[in-house]
N, C-alpha and C positions, 0 to 999 in steps of 0.2 A: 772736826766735822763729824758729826755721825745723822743717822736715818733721820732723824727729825728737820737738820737741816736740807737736806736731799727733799723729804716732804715738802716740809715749806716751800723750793724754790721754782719743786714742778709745778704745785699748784699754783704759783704766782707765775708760772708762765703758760698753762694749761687754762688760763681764763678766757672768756669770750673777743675781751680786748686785754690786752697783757703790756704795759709799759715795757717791761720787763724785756719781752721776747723779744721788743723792738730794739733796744738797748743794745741787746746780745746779736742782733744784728748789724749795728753799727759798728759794735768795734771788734765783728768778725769781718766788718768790711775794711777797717784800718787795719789789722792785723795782717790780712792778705794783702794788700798794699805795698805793707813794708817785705812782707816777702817774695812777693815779683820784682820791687827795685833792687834787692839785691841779689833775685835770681839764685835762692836758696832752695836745695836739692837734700841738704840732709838736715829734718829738724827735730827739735825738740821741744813738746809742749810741755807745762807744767801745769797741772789743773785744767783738763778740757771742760769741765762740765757737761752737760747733757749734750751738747753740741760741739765734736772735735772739728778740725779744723781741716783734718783731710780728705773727707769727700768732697770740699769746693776747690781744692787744687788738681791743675790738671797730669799732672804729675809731678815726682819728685823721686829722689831714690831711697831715703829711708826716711820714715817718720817715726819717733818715740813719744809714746805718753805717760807721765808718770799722774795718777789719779789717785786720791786720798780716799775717795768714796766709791765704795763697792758697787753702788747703781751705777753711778757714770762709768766705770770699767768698764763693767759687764754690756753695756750700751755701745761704750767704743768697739769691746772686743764684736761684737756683733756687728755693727757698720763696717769695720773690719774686714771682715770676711765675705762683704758683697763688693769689696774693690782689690782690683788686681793693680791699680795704679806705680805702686813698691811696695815694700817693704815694713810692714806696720808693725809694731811691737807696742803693747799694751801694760806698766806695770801696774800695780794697786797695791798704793801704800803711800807713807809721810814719804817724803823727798831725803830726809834727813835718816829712815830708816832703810830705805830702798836706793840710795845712792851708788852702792856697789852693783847691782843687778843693770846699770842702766849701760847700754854699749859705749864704748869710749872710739865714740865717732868723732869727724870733724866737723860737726854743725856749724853751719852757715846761721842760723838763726835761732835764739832760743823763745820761746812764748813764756809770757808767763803774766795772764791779761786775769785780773778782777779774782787775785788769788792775795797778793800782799796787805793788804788792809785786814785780810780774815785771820791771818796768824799772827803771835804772841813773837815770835821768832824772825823776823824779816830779815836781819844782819846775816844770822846765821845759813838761811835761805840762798841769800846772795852771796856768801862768801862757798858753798856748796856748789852754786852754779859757775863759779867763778874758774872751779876746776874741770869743768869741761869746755872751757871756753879758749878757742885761741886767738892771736891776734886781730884775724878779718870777722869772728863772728860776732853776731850783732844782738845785746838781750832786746826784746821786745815787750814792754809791761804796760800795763791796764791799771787805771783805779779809780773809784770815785774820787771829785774833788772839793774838799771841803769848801771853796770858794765860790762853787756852782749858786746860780741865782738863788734855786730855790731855798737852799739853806742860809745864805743873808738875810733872802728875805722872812725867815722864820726866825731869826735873829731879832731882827728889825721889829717883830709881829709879839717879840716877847713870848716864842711857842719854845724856844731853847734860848739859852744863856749866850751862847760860843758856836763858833761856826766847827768848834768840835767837840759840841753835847752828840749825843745818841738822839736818833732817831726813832719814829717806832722800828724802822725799816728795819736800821741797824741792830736794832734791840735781837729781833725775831733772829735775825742771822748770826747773833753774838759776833758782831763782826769786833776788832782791835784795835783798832787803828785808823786814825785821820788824815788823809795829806792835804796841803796845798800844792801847790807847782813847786814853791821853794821849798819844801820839807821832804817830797815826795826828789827831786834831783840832789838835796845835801843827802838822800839815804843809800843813794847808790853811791856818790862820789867819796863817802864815809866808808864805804867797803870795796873800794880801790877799782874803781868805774870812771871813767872817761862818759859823761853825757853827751851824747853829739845831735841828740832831736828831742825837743819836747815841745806840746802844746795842750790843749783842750780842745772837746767838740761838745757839741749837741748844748745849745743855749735851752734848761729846764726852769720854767721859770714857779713851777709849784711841784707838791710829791705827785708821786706816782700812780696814788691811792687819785689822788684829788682829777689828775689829768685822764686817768680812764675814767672816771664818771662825766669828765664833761666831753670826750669823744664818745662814749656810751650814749648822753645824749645829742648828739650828731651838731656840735656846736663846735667842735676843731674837726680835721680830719688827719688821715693820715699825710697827705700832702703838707699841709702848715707844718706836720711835726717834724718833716726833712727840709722845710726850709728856715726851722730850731737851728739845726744844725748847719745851716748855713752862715747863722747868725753869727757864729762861734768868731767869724773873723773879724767882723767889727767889736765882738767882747771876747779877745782872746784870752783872758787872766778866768773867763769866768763858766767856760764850758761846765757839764756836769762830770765829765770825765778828762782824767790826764793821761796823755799817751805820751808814750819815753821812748827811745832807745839808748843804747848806752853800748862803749867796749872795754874792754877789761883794758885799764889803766896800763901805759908801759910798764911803768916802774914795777908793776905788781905781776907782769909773769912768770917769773921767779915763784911767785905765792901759788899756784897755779895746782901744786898737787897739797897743799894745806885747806882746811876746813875753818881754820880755830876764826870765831867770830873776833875781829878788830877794836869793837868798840870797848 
């Protein structure tokens, strides 16, 4: 990641109507979900982006965020510091470079939502996180899903080959990587995860470019596009996004102070 994608992402959420912002809405609303059910008190995000996660909780005792990009940092570290909620700790840097600097607390939950798709490195990611994890905590992960309508039907439209061609979307962000639900849960259970929750949300049935122009012209609103996501349960394979969680594998706690990727 550097400054041009940080550009790109504000200005794709800094628009008058912003897909985008709405997006990161949603699955700042699944994310806190999974961390009121299980009543987690000490967490750990990975990649907050613009928007952490711990101003909408009402408390907690510690929160860590490890953030690759200096803007979002500097943004957390600031949010930061208008709440006395607990305990906030901010690093900035890869996960992989900054792993030692992070508290070897007991996190109840770890975040780590619309960050795996963008790295070159996921195994390694997940085998990193794996040593902060103990038997009750829970990762919690995000990503687009290559199965999402709208990319079939760009399939189907003959605009890409594979429901895992690039995007322009994807292009802009350099993003790495494609899941489906089944690629996206063998990538965790490959680096010694226990999958215990996964599904999709938000039924999108065109890009993102296409769907702000036609709430721009006042022909969706915002109301239809939450009842998108309603949709999700009569097309559960085919949300735009896949939400996971996972525990670290019995067998594998043993592996618990090792990094070395599996694959």
């Amino acid at each position: 990641m550097d400054e041009n994608y940080d550009s790109q992402y504000l200005r794709a959420r800094k628009k008058n109507i912003s897909l985008e912002e709405f997006l990161d809405g949603l699955r700042r609303k699944h994310v806190i979900k999974a961390i009121l059910k299980y009543k987690a008190v000490n967490i750990l995000e990975i990649g907050c982006g613009p928007t952490p996660i711990f101003p909408f909780l009402d408390k907690f005792q510690n929160y860590v965020i490890v953030e690759r990009s200096k803007v979002f940092s500097e943004n957390a570290l600031n949010l930061s510091n208008k709440y006395s909620k607990g305990n906030i700790t901010i690093i900035n840097g890869k996960l992989e470079d900054v792993k030692d600097r992070i508290p070897r607390l007991k996190y109840d939950v770890i975040v780590i939502s619309s960050v795996l798709h963008e790295v070159e490195n996921s195994a390694e990611i997940l085998s990193i996180l794996r040593t902060f994890c103990e038997s009750s905590t829970v990762i919690v992960a995000i990503v687009p899903n290559a199965d999402s309508i709208h990319r079939l039907l760009a399939v189907e439209s003959n605009l890409i080959r594979s429901k895992y061609d690039d995007s322009d979307t994807d292009r802009i962000y350099n993003r790495k990587a494609h899941y489906d639900e089944k690629s996206f849960r063998l990538l965790f259970e490959k680096n010694g995860y226990n999958v215990i929750n996964v599904y999709t949300f938000f039924i999108k049935f065109l890009s993102n470019a296409q769907l702000e122009a036609i709430l721009s012209k006042g022909i969706l609103s915002y109301d239809v596009l939450h009842g998108f996501e309603k949709l999700s349960s009569y097309l559960p394979r085919y949300g735009a996004e896949i939400f996971l969680e996972a525990k670290i594998a019995g067998n594998n706690l043993k592996l618990r102070g090792e990094t070395k990727n599996e694959n």
